[in-house]
C-alpha positions, 0 to 999 in steps of 0.5 A: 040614057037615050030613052031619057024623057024630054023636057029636061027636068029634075026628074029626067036629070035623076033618070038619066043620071042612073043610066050614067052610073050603070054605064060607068061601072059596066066601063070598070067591069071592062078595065076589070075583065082585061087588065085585072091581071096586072091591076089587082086592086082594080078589081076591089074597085070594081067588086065595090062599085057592083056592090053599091049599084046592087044596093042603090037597085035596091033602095030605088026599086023599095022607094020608087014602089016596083013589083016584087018581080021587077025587084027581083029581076033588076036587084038579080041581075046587079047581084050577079055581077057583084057576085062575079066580080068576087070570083077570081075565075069569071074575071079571068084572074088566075093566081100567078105560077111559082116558079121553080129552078129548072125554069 
């Protein structure tokens, strides 16, 4: 988002605006990774919001004209996380203990 280019025009406003949308869903990773324990349904937030940047990644780089690499690298990367948020263990979410009577 620093990078973004000066004067501001609708262009920049765009650009900036991506930056703003990867470092939001970062911020509901984070809430994900520390409080998913006792919000559940956070982290189907948070599997959505991967989700939908991995698909934007996407559209963005197949309209904006990127190389097959730069496409693979960034929409890899988006993936991965959607991928992880799915996975109970990457996000620290361990299914809770029955309890049983001597305890």
């Amino acid at each position: 988002m620093a990078s973004t280019p000066r004067p501001l025009t609708a262009s920049a406003v765009w650009f900036f605006s991506g930056g703003l949308a990867m470092v939001l869903t970062g911020a509901i990773n984070l809430l994900n990774r520390t409080y998913g324990g006792v919000a559940p349904r956070l982290r189907w937030v948070c599997v959505g919001a991967n989700a939908v940047m991995t698909a934007f990644a996407l559209v963005a780089g197949w309209v904006g004209r990127a190389s097959g690499g730069e496409l693979v690298t960034i929409v890899g990367w988006m993936g991965a996380t959607t991928v992880l948020s799915v996975v109970q263990s990457a996000v620290g979410v361990t299914p809770p203990r029955k309890q049983t009577e001597d305890s």
